[in-house]
mmJSON file of the N, C-alpha and C atoms, coordinates in Angstrom:
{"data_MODEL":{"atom_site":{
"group_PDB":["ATOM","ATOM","ATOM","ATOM","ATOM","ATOM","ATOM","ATOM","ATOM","ATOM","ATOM","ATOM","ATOM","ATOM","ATOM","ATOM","ATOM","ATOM","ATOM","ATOM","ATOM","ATOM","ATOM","ATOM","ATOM","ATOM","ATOM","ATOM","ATOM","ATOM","ATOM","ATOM","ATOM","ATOM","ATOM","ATOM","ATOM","ATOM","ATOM","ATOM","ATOM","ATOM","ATOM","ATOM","ATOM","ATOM","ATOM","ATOM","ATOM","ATOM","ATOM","ATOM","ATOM","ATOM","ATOM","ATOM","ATOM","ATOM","ATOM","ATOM","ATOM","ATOM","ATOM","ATOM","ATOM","ATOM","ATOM","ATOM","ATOM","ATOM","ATOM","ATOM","ATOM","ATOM","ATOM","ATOM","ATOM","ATOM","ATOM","ATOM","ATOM","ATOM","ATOM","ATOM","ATOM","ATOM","ATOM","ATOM","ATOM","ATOM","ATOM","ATOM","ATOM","ATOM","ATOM","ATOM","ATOM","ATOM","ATOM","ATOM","ATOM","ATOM","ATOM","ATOM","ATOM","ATOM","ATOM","ATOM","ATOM","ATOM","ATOM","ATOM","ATOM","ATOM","ATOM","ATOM","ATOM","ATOM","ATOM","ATOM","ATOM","ATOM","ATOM","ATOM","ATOM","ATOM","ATOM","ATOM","ATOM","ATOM","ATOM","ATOM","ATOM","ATOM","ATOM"],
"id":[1,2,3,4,5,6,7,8,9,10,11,12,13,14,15,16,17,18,19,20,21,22,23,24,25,26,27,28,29,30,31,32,33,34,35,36,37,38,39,40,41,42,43,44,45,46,47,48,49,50,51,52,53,54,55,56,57,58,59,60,61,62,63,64,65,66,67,68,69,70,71,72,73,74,75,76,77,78,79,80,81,82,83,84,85,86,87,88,89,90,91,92,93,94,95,96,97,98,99,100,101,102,103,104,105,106,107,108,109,110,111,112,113,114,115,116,117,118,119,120,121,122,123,124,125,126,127,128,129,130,131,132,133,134,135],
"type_symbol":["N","C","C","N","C","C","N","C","C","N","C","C","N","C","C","N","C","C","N","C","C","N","C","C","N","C","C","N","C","C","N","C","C","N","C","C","N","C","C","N","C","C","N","C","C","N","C","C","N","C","C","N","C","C","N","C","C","N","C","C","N","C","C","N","C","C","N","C","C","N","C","C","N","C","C","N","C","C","N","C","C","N","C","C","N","C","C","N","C","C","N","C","C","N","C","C","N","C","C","N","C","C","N","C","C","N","C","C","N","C","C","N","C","C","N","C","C","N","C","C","N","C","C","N","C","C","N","C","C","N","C","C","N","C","C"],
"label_atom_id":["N","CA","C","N","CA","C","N","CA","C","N","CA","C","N","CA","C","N","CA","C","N","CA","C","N","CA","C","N","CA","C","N","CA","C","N","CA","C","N","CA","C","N","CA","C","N","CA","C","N","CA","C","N","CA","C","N","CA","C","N","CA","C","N","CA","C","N","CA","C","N","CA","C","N","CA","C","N","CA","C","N","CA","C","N","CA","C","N","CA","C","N","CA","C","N","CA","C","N","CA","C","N","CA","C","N","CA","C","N","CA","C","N","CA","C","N","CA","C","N","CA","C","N","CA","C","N","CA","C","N","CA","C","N","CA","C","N","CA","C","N","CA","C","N","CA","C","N","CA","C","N","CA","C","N","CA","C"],
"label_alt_id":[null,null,null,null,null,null,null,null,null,null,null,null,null,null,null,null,null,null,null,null,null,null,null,null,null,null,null,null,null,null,null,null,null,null,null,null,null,null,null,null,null,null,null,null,null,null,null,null,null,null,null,null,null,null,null,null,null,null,null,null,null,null,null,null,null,null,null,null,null,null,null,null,null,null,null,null,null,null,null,null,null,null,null,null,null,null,null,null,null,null,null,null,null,null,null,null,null,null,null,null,null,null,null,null,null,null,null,null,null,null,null,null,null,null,null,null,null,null,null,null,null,null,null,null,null,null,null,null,null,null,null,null,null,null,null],
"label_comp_id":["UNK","UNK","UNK","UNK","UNK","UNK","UNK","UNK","UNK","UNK","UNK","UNK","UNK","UNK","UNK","UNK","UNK","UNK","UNK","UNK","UNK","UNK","UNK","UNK","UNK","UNK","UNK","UNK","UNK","UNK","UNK","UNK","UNK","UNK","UNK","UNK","UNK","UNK","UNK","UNK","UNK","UNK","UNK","UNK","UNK","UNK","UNK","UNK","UNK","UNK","UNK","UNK","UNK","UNK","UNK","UNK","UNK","UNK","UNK","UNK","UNK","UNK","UNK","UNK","UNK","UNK","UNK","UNK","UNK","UNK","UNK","UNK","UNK","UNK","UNK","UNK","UNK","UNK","UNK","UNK","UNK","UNK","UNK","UNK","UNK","UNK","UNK","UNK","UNK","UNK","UNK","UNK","UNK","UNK","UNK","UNK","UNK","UNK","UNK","UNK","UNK","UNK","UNK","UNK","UNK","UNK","UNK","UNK","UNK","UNK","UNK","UNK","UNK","UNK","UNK","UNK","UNK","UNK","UNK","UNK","UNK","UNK","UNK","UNK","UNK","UNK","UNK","UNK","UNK","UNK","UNK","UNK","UNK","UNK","UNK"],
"label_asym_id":["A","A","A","A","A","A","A","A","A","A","A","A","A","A","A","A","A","A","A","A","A","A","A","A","A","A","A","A","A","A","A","A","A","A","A","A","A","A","A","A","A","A","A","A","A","A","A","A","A","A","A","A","A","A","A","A","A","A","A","A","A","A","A","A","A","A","A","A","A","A","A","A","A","A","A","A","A","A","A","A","A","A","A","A","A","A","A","A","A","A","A","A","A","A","A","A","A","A","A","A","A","A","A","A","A","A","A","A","A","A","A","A","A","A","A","A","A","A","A","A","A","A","A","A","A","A","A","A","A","A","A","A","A","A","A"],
"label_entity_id":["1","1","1","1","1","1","1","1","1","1","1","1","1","1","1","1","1","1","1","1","1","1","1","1","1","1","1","1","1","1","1","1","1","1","1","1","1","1","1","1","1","1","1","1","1","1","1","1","1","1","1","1","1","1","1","1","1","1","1","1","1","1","1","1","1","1","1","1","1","1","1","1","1","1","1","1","1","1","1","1","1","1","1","1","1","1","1","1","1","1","1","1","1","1","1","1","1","1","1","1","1","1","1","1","1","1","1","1","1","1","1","1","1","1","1","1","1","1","1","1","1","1","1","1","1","1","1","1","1","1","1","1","1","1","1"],
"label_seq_id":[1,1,1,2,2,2,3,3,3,4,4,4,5,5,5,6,6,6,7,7,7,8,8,8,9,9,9,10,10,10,11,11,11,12,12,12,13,13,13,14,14,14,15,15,15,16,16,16,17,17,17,18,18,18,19,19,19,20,20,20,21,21,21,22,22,22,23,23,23,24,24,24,25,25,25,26,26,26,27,27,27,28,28,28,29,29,29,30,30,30,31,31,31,32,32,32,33,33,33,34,34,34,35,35,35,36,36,36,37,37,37,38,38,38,39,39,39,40,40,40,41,41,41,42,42,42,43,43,43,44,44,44,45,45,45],
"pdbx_PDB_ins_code":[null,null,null,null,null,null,null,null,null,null,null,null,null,null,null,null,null,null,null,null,null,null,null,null,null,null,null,null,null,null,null,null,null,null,null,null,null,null,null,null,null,null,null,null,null,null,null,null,null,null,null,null,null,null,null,null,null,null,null,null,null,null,null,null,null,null,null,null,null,null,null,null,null,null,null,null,null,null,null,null,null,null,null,null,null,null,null,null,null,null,null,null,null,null,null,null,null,null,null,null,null,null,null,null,null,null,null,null,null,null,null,null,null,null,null,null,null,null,null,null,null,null,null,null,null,null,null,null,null,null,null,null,null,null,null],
"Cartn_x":[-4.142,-3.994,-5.266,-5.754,-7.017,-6.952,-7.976,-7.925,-7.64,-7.917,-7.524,-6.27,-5.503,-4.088,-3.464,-3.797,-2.953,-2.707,-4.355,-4.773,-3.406,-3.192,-2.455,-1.085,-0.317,1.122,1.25,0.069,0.193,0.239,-0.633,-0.482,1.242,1.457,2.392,4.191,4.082,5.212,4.962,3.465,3.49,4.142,3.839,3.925,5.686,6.352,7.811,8.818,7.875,8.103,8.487,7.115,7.187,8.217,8.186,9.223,10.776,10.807,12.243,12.691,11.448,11.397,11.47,11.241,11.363,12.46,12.97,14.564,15.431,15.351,16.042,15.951,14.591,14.746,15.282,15.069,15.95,17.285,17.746,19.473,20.071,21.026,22.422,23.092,23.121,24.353,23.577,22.309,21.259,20.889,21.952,20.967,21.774,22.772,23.764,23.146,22.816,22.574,20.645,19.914,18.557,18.538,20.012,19.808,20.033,21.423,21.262,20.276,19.874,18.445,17.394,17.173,16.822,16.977,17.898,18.412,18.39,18.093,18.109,17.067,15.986,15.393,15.419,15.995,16.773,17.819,18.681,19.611,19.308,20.482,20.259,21.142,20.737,21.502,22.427],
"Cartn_y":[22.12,22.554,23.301,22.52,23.561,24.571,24.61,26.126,25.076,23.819,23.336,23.097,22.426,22.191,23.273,24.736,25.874,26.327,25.739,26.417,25.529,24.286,23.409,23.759,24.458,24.579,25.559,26.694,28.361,27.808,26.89,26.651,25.688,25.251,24.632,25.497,26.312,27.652,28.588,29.047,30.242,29.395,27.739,27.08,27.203,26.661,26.591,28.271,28.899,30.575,30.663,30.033,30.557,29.524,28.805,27.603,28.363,28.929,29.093,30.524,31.798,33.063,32.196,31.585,30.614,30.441,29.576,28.83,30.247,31.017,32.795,33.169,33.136,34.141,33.482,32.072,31.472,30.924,30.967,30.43,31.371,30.941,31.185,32.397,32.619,33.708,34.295,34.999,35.86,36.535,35.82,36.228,36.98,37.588,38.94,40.385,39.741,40.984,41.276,40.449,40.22,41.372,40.829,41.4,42.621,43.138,44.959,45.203,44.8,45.436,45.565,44.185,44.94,45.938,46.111,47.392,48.668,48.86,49.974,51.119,50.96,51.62,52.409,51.526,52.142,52.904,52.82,53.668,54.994,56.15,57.784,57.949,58.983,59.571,60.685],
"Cartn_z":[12.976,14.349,14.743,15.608,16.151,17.238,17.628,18.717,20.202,20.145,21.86,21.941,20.649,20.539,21.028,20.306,20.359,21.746,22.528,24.157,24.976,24.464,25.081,24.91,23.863,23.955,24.179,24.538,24.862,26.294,27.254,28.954,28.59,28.097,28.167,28.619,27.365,27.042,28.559,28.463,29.88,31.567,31.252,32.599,32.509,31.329,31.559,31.446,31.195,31.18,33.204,33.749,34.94,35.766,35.404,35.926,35.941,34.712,34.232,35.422,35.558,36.14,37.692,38.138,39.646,39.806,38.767,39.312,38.971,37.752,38.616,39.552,40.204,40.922,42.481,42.719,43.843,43.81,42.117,42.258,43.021,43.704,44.886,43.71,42.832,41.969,41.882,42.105,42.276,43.55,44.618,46.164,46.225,45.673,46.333,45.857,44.707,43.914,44.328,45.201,45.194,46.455,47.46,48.664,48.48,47.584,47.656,46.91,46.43,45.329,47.018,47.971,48.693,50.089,49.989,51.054,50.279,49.119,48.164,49.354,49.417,49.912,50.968,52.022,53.419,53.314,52.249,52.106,51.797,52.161,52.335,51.14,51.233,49.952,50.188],
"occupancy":[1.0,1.0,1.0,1.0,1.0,1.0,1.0,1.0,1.0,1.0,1.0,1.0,1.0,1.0,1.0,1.0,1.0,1.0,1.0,1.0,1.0,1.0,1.0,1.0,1.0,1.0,1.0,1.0,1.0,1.0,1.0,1.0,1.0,1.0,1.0,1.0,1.0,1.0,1.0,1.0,1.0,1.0,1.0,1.0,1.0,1.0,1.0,1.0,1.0,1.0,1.0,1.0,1.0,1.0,1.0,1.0,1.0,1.0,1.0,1.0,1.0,1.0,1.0,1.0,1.0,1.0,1.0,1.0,1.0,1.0,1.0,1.0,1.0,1.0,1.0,1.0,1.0,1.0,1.0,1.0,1.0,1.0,1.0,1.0,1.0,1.0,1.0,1.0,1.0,1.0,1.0,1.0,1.0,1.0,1.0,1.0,1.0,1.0,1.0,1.0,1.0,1.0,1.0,1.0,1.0,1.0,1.0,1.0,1.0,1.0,1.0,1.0,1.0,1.0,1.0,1.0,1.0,1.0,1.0,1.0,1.0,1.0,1.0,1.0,1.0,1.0,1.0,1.0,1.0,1.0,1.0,1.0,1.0,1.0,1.0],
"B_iso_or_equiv":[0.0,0.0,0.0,0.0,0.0,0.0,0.0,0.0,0.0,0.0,0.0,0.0,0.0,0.0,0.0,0.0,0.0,0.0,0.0,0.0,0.0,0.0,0.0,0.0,0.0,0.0,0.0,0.0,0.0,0.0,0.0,0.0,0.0,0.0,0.0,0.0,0.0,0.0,0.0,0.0,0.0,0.0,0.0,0.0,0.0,0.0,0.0,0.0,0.0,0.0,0.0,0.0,0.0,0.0,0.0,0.0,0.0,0.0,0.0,0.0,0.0,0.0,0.0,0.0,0.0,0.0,0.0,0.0,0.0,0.0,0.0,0.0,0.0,0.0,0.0,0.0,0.0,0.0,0.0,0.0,0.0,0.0,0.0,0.0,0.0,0.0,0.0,0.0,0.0,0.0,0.0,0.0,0.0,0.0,0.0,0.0,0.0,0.0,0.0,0.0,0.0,0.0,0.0,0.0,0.0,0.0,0.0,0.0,0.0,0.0,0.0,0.0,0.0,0.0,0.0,0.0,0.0,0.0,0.0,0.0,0.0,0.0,0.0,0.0,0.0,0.0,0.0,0.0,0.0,0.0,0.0,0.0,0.0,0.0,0.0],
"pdbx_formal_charge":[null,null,null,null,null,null,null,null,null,null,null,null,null,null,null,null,null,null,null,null,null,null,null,null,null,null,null,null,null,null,null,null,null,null,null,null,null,null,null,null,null,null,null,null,null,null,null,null,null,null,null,null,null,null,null,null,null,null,null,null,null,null,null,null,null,null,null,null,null,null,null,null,null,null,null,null,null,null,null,null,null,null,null,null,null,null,null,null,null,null,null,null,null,null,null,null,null,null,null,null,null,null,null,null,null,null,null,null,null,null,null,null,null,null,null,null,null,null,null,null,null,null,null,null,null,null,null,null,null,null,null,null,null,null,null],
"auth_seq_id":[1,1,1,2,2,2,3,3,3,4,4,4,5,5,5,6,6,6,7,7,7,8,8,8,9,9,9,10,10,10,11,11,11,12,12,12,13,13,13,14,14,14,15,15,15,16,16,16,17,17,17,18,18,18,19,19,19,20,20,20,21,21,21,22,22,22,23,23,23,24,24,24,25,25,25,26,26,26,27,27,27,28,28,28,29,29,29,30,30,30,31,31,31,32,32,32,33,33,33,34,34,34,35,35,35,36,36,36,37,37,37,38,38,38,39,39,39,40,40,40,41,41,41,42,42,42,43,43,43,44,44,44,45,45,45],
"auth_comp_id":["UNK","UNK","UNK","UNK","UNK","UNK","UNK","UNK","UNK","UNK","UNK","UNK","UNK","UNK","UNK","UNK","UNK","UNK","UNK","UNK","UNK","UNK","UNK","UNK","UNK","UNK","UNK","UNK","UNK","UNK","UNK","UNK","UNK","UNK","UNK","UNK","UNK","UNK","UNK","UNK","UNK","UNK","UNK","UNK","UNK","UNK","UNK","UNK","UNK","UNK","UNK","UNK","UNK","UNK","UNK","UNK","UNK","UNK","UNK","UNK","UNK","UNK","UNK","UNK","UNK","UNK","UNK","UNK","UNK","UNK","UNK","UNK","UNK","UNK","UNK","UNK","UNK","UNK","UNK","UNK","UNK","UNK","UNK","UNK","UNK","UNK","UNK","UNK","UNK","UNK","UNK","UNK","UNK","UNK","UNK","UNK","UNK","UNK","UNK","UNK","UNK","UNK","UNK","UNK","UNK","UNK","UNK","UNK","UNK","UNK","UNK","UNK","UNK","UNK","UNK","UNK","UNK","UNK","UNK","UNK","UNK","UNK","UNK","UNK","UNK","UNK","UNK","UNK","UNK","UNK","UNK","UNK","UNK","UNK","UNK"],
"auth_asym_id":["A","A","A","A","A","A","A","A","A","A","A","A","A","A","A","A","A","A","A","A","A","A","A","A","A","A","A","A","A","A","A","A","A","A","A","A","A","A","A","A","A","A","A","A","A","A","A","A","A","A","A","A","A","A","A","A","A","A","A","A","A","A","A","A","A","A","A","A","A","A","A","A","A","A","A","A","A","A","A","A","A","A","A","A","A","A","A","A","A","A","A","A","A","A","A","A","A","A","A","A","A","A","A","A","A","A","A","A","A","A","A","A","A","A","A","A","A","A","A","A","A","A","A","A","A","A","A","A","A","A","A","A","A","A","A"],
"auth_atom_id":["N","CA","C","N","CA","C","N","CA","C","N","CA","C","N","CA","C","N","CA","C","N","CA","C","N","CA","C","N","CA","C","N","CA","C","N","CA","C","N","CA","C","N","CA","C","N","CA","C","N","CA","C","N","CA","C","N","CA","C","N","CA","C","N","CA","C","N","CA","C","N","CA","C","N","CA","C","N","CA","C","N","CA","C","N","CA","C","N","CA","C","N","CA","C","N","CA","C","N","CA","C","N","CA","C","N","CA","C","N","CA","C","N","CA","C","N","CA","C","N","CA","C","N","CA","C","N","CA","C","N","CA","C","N","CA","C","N","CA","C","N","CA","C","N","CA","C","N","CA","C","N","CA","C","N","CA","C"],
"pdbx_PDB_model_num":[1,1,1,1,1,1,1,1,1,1,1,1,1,1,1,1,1,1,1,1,1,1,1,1,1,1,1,1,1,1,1,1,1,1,1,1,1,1,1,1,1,1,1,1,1,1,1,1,1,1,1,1,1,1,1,1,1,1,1,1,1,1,1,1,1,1,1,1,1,1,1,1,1,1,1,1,1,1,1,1,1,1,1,1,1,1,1,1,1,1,1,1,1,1,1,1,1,1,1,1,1,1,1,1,1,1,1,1,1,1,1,1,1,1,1,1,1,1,1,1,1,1,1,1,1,1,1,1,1,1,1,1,1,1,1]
}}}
């Protein structure tokens, strides 16, 4: 295994890393909890 192979399954892993953090962060069983996370701020205490 050389050093371009390794370059190739390290872009490979980080690309399906970010793929995977994408489809979290836009699935539908995530948008309830996305939206009070953002109204957090506006709220008083």
């Amino acid at each position: 295994m050389d050093i371009t192979t390794l370059r190739i399954v390290a872009t490979l892993v980080s690309f399906a890393a970010f793929l995977g953090i994408l489809a979290w962060a836009w699935s539908r069983r995530r948008a309830g909890a996305f939206e009070d996370a953002s109204r957090l701020p506006f709220e008083q205490d």
